[in-house]
ROLO-92732 format. One record per residue (C-alpha): x, y, z. Coordinates in steps of 0.05 Angstrom, whole numbers, padded with zeros to 5 digits, m for minus. Layout:
<atoms>
ATOM X Y Z $
...
</atoms>
This chain:
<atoms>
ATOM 00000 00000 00000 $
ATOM 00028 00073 m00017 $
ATOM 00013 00127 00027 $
ATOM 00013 00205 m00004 $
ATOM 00025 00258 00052 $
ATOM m00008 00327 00035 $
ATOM 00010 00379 00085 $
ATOM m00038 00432 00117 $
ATOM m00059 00450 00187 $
ATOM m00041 00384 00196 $
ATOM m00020 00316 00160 $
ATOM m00068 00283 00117 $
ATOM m00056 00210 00089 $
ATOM m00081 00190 00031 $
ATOM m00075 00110 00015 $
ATOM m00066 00075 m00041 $
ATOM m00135 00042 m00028 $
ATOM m00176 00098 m00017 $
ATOM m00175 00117 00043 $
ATOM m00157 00198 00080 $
ATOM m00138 00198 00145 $
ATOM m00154 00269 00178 $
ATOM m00176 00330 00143 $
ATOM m00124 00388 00158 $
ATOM m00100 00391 00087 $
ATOM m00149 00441 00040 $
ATOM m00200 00403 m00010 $
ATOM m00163 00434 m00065 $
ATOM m00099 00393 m00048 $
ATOM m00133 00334 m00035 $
ATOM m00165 00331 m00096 $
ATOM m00101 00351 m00136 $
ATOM m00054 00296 m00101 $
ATOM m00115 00238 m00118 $
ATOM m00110 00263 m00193 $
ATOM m00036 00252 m00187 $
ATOM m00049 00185 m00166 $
ATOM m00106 00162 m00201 $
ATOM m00139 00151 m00132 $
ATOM m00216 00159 m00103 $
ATOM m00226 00172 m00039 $
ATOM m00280 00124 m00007 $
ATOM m00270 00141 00064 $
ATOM m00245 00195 00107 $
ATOM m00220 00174 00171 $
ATOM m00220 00229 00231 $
ATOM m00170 00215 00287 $
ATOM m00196 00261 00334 $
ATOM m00242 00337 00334 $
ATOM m00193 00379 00335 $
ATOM m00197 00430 00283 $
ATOM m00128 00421 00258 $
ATOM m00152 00348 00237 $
ATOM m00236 00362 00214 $
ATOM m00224 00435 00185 $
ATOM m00235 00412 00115 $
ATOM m00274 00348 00134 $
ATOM m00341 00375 00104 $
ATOM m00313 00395 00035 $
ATOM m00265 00335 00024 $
ATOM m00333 00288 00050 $
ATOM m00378 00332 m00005 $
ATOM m00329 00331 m00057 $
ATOM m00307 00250 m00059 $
ATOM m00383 00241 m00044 $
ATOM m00339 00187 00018 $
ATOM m00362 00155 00087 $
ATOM m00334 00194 00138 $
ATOM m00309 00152 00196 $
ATOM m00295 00176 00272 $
ATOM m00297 00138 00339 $
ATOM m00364 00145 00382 $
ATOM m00337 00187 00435 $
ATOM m00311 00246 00379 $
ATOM m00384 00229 00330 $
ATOM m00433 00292 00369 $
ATOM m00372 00343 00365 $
ATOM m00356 00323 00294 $
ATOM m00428 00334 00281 $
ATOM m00430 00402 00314 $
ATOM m00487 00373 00370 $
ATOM m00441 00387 00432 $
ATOM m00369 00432 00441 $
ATOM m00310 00414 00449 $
ATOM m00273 00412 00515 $
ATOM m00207 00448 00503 $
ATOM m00140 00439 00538 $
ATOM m00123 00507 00558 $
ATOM m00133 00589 00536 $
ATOM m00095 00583 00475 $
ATOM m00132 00528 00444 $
ATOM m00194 00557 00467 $
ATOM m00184 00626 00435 $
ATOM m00156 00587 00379 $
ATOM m00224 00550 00372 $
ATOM m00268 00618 00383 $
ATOM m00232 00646 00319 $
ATOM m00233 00594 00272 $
ATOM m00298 00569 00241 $
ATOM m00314 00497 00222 $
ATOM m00362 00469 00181 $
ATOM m00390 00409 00213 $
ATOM m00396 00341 00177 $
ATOM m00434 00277 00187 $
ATOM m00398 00222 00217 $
ATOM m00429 00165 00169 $
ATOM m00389 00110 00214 $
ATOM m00390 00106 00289 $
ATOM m00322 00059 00297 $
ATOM m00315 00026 00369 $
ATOM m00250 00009 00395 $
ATOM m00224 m00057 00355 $
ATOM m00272 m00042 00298 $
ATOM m00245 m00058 00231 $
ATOM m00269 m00016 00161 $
ATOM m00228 m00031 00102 $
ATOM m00187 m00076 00142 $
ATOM m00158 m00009 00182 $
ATOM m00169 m00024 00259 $
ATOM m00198 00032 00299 $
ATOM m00152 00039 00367 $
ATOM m00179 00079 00415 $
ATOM m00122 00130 00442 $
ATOM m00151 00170 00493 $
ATOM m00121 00235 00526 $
ATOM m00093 00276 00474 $
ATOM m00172 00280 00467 $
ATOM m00222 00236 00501 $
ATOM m00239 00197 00446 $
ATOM m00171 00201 00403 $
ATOM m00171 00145 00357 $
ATOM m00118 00115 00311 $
ATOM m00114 00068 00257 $
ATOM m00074 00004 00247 $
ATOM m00073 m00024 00175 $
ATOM m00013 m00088 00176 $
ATOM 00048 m00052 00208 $
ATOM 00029 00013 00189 $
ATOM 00001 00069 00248 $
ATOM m00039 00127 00231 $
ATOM m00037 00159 00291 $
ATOM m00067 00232 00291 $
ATOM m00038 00260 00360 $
ATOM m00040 00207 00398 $
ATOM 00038 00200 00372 $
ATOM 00075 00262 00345 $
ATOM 00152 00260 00308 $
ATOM 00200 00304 00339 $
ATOM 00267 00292 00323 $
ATOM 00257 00232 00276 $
ATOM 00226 00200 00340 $
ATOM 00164 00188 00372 $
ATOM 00129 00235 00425 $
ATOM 00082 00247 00460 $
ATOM 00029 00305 00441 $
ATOM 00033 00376 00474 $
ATOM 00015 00382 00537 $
ATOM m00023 00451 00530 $
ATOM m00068 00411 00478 $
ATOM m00071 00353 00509 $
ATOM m00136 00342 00561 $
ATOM m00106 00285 00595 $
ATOM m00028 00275 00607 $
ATOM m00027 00211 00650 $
ATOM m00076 00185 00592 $
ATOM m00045 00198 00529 $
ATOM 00017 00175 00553 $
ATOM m00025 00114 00573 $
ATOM m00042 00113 00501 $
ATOM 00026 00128 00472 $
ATOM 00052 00071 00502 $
ATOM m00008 00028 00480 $
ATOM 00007 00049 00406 $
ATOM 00083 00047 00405 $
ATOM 00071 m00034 00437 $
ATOM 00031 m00053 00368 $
ATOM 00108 m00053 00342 $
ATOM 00080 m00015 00282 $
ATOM 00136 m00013 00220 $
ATOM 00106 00058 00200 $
ATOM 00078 00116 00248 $
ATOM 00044 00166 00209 $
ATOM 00025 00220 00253 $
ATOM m00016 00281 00255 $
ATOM 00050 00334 00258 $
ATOM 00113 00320 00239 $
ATOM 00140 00268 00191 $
ATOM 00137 00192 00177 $
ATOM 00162 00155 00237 $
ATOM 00209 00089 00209 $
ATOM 00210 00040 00271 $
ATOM 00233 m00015 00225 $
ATOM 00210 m00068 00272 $
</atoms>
């Protein structure tokens, strides 16, 4: 399977077989990177509501006509029915100023949950229903894992709800031995295990 990064407020992945993971990139370069691969997007996988990661989720989802896919715990904020709970001042003025169209979550994935034969992990902390999303060896993990350095890292702490939990999760994640971490920020993590 090939995997396309396309930059933006933060990474989006776009597979080989169809699938985007988070929608932080603009529509525009979304749908410029799947003519340059001859690829149609049948699913958009969100890892968490952040708007770094759904900002474009409503125009991608309208414009590849796809299933959007988020865990159950993220689905009502996705969907605009409840707010957000925000780690701190910054991400909460952050939040006020930026605007987000909301989307429908079409698929409500429960941790273990397989679509496409990508396994939903529930990664809670960073957000409390951060999800990522195992496919063979390779990790997409929104911010539940971050690169810095080459490495991975844990998420911010003044964006992240729950420390003791996300590193909970980060450990969780690293002990799937994944051969790939994609991540929300940063680059392509190369465990090679």
């Amino acid at each position: 399977m090939e995997v396309y990064i396309i930059k933006g407020m933060s990474n989006s992945y776009l597979t080989s077989d169809g699938v985007l993971i988070d929608a932080g990139a603009k529509a525009d370069n979304v749908i410029k990177t799947t003519k340059e691969h001859g690829i149609g997007i049948k699913y958009l996988f969100i890892t968490h509501y952040h708007i770094d990661h759904i900002r474009y989720a409503w125009s991608i989802a309208k414009a590849f006509n796809c299933r959007v896919v988020a865990s159950i715990p993220e689905s009502a904020i996705i969907e605009g029915r409840e707010k957000p709970r925000n780690a701190g001042l910054l991400q909460s003025l952050f939040s006020s100023m930026v605007r987000v169209k909301s989307v429908n979550v079409d698929i409500k994935v429960n941790d273990g949950e397989a679509i496409e034969g990508y396994r939903a992990v529930y990664a809670p902390g960073h957000t409390p229903g951060s999800t990522a999303y195992l496919k063979g060896d390779l990790l997409f993990s929104g911010d539940a894992v971050v690169e810095r350095g080459g490495k991975p890292a844990l998420p911010p702490r003044m964006f992240t709800l729950d420390v003791g939990k996300a590193t909970e999760s980060f450990n969780k994640l690293l002990s799937l031995r994944p051969r790939t971490i994609y991540p929300g920020h940063g680059s392509p993590i190369s465990l090679g295990t």
